[in-house]
N, C-alpha and C positions, 0 to 999 in steps of 0.2 A: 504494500500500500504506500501511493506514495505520500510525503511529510513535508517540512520546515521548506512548504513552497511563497515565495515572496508574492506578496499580491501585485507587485507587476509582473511578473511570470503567467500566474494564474489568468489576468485579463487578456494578456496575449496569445495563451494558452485557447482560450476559450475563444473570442472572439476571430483569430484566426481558423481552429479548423471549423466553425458553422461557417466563417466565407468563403471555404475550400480551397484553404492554402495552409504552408504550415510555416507553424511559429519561428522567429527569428530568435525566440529565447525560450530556456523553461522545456527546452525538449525532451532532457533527459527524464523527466516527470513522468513521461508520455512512453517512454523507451520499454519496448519489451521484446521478446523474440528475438532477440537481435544481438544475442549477447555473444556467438561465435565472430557475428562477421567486426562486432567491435575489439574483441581481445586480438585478431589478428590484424584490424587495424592499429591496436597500441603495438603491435611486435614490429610493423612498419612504420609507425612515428621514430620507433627506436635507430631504427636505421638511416632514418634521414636526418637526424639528429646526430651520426656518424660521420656524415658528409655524402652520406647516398641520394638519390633522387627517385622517386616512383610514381610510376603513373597505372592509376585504375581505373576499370569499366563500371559502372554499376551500374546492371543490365535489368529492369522489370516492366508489364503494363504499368499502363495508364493505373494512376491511382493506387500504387501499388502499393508506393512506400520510398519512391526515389529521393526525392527531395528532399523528405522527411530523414533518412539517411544519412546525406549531405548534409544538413543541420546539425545531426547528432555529431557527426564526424567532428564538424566544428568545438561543438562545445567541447570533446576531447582534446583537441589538439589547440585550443585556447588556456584549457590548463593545462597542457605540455608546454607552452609557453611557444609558440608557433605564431605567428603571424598568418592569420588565414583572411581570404576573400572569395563570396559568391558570385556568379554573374548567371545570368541564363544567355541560349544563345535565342538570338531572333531573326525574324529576315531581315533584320539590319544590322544582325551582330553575329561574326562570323568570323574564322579563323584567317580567312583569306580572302583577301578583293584589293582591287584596284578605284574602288572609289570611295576611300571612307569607312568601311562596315567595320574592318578590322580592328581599326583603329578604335571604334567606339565600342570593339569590344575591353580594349584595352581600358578606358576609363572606365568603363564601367566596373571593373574589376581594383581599379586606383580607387576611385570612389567609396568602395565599401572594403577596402579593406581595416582591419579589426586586428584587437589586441584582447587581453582580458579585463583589461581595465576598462576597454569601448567596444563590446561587443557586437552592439549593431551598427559597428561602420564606421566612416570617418577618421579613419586613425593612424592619417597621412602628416597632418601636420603634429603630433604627439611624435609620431616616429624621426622625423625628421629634427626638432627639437632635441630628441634623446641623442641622435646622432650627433647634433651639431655639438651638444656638452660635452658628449665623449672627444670629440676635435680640441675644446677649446682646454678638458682637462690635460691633454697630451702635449701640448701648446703652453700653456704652466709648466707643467712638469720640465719639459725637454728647454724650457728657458729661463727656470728657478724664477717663474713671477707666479704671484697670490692669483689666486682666479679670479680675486676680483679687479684684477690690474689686465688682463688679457683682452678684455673686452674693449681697451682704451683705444683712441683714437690711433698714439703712437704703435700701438702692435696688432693692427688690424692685417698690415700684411701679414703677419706672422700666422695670424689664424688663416687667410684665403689663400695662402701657400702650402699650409697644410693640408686644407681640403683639399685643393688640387693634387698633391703627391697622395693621399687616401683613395681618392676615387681615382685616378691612375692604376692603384695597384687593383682595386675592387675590379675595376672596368675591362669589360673586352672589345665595347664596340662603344664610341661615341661619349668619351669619357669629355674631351673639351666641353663639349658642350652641356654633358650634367654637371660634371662641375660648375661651371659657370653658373649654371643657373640654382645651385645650392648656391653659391657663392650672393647671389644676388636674393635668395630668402634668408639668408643669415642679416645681409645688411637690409633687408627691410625689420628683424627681431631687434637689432639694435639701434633704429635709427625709429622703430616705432611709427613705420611705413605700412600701413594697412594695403596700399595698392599693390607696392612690391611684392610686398607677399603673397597676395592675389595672384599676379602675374606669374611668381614663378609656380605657385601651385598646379596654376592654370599648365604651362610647359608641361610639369611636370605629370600631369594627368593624363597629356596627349591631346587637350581638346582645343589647340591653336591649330586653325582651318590651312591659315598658308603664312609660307615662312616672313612674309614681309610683315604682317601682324605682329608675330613673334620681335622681330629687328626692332620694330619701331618702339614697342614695348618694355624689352630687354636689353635689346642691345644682341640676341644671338643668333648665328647664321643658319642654323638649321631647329627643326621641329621633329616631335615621334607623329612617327608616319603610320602607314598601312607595312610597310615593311622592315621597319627597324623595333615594332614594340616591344615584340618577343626578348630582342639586344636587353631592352631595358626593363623589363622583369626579370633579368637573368641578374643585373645591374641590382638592380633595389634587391633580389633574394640575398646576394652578398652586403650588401648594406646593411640589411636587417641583422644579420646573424650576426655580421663586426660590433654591433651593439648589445651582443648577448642572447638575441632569441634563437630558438632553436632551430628556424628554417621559415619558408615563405610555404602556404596551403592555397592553393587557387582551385574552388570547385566551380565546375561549368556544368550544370543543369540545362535540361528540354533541349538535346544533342538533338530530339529528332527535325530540328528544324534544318539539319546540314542534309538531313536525308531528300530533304523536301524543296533545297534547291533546284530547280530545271536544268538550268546546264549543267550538261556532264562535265565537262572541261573544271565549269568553275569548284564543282560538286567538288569531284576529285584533286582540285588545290587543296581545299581545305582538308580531305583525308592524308595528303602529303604532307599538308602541316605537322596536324598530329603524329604521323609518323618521323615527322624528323624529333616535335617532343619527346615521343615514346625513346626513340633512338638516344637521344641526347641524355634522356634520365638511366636507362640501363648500359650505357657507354662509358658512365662516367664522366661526361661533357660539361655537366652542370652540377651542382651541390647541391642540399638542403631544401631541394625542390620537391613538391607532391602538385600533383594533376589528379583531380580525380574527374571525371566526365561520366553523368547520368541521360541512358537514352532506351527506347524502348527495345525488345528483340529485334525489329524489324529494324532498323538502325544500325545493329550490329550485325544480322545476321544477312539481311535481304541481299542478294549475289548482282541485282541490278543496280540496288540503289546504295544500299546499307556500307560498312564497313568492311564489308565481303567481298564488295566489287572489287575492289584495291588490295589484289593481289599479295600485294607484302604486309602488307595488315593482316588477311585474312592468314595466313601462315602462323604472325605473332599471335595472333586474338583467338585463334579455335580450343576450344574446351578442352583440357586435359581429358583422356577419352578413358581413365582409369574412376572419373567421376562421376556418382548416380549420387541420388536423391536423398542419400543416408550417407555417403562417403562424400566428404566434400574437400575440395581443396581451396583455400583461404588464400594459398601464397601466390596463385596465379593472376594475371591482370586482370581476368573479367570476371567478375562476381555480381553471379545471379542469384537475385533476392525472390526466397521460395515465399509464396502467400504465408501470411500470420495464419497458425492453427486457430479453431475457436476457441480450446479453451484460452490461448493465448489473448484473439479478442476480448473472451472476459474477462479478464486480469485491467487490459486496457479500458472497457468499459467501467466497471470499479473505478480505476484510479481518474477517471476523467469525471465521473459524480461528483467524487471527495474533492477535486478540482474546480467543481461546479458549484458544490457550497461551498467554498472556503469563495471563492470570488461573490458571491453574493450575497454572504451570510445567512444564509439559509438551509435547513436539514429538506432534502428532498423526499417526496413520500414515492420512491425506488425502493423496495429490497430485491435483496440475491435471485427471488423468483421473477420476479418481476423484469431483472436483464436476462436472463433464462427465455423467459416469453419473449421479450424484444428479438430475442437472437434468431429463437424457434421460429418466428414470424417473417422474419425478413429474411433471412437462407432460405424461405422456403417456398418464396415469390415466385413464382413464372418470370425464369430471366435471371435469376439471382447467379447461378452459376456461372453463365457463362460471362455476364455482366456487373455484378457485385462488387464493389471495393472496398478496403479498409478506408477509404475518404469517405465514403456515400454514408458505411453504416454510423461511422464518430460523428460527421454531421446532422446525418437524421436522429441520432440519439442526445446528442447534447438542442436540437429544436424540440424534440419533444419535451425535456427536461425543463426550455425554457417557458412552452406552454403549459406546461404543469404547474410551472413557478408562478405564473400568471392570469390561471387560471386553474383554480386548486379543486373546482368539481367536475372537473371534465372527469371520464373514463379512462383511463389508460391503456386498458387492452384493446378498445375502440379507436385510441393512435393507436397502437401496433399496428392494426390491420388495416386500415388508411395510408401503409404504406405503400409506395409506388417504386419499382426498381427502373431507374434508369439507365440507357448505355450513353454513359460518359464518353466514351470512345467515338462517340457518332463522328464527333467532329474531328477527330483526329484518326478518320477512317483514312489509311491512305494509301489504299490497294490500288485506285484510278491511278495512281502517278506511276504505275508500272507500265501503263498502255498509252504514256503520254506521249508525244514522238518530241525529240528532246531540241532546244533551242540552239 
């Protein structure tokens, strides 16, 4: 059962999954079934915290539990002390293009990234701050001044010479120019420059359209592009870590929208992406890096459209063939998430009640028979089977709970049976796009 839940956890908690999405916090509340595929993600945190890199699949329907996953992940590897960031991809955020997409997936991904102190986000300029002390303490030390003599007018070079020979060594592509532009949010921190700092956040995000914007702003000659972003999350993963965290976590959710590109040509960039990722993290190319990417079977498996089409993927990516349904292998890159048992769902319905009154101070009139019935009812819809989710039943069970709270004489077992199973999946049917003749 679960306990000592914060009541902003609990609102986020609740209020997230009735809008069928899942919570940015408070997850582990919610965590069940799930307890292999997280202890062999802490045996891999362990690793990238050695200076290894890894990259995972995690493979389920619709509603299955992807996302939700991805969150959990988070919250582990936030108290591994990991610097992690979400993005989903979209048809405007993608691994590869030539007009922009890439790049916004790259902010996107600046944008929320998270520490454990900011959990939900934003934790670019805290990190960089942490960075810039750790410069300015090295910079004291190596010229026997008080810290608080470093910051002075006269030993300003002393500090933006140092960060330039730092990101030098951190850097493998395009170090000029990050530096520079830490260089110019350090002097907007001490000069109490709201714009400067603006601006270099802004570089540093990716989200300067064209480089003369940039010039005019900064002062620097180049921008992250569609083609160098990957350079500079390779950039910031060492940054991070030179400050003591244990690695950089980038999860990318709703992969199936790479599926669902038309062009083959463009399609298959963006599987070449990832495969140069994947390559670079089991090469040893890169450090302290985790990818992990959430997409359905069809995504991974589909041989015209999916991850299978791409030969050299489909090699790395096929299921250890030693693996059934009771024997699983955890260490391999793609990890397919088996449907939560019921009694597993019960365990979760439980804990989302006690979730339910602790957020609205109220004892619900549910007992144990009473989710019993809810469950018996709803498995057992015309539809359920093939279409059923762990999203559809938490939502329908926590609306009923809310219409009980608010209406204390209705019948209960009369919602039960007023339920409706729907296929989620309608809209993300995407069997057509096999007989599409390609652009």
């Amino acid at each position: 059962m679960t306990t000592n839940i914060k009541p902003k956890e609990a609102t986020a908690i609740i209020n997230s999954l009735i809008g069928g999405v899942v919570p940015k916090i408070g997850v582990s509340h919610i965590a069940v079934g799930r307890n292999d595929e997280v202890n062999a993600f802490i045996s891999a945190l362990d690793d990238v915290k050695q200076g290894h890199s890894i990259m995972k699949f995690w493979i389920g329907d619709f509603g299955s539990g992807k996302s939700f996953m991805l969150h959990l992940l988070n919250t582990v590897a936030l108290k591994q002390k990991f610097v992690v960031a979400n993005a989903d991809f979209t048809p405007e955020n993608r691994l590869y293009s030539n007009d922009g997409k890439a790049v916004l997936l790259y902010s996107a991904i600046m944008n929320n990234l998270a520490i454990q102190t900011k959990p939900e986000g934003g934790a670019l300029p805290v990190l960089l701050q942490k960075w810039i002390e750790s410069v300015l303490m090295k910079v004291a030390k190596d010229n026997k001044l008080a810290l608080t003599e470093v910051a002075n007018e006269q030993n300003i070079a002393l500090v933006e010479a140092e960060i330039m020979v730092t990101i030098n060594a951190l850097s493998d592509v395009g170090a000029f120019d990050f530096g520079s532009v830490i260089i110019k949010y350090f002097k907007g921190v001490i000069d109490n420059d709201d714009n400067l700092k603006k601006y270099a956040l802004k570089w540093l995000k990716g989200e300067y359209k064209t480089k003369t914007e940039a010039k005019a702003e900064l002062g620097v000659r180049e921008i992250i592009n569609d083609h160098n972003y990957y350079d500079m999350l390779k950039n910031f993963c060492k940054l991070f870590t030179s400050i003591g965290y244990s690695g950089l976590m980038i999860n990318l959710d709703e992969a199936i929208n790479l599926y669902k590109i038309q062009n083959s040509a463009t399609r298959e960039k963006n599987y070449e992406k990832i495969l140069t990722i994947y390559n670079d993290c089991l090469q040893g190319k890169v450090e302290n890096l985790f990818f992990n990417i959430a997409g359905t079977k069809d995504f991974l498996e589909n041989e015209r459209r999916g991850l299978f089409s791409y030969n050299a993927l489909k090699t790395r990516l096929e299921t250890n063939r030693f693996e059934t349904s009771e024997i699983r292998d955890f260490a391999q890159p793609v990890i397919k998430l088996r449907p939560l048992s019921h009694n597993e769902i019960y365990v979760l319905l439980k804990n989302l009640q006690v979730i339910f009154d602790q957020n609205y101070q109220v004892k619900s009139d549910i007992e144990d028979q009473d989710i019993k019935n809810f469950m018996e009812e709803i498995y057992n819809k015309p539809g359920a089977q093939e279409f059923l989710t762990p999203r559809q039943v938490t939502r329908d069970f926590l609306n009923i709970l809310n219409i009980l709270r608010q209406n204390s004489n209705l019948d209960k077992q009369k919602l039960f049976q007023d339920i409706n199973i729907l296929d989620e999946r309608q809209d993300n049917d995407l069997s057509y796009l096999d007989n599409i003749e390609e652009l």
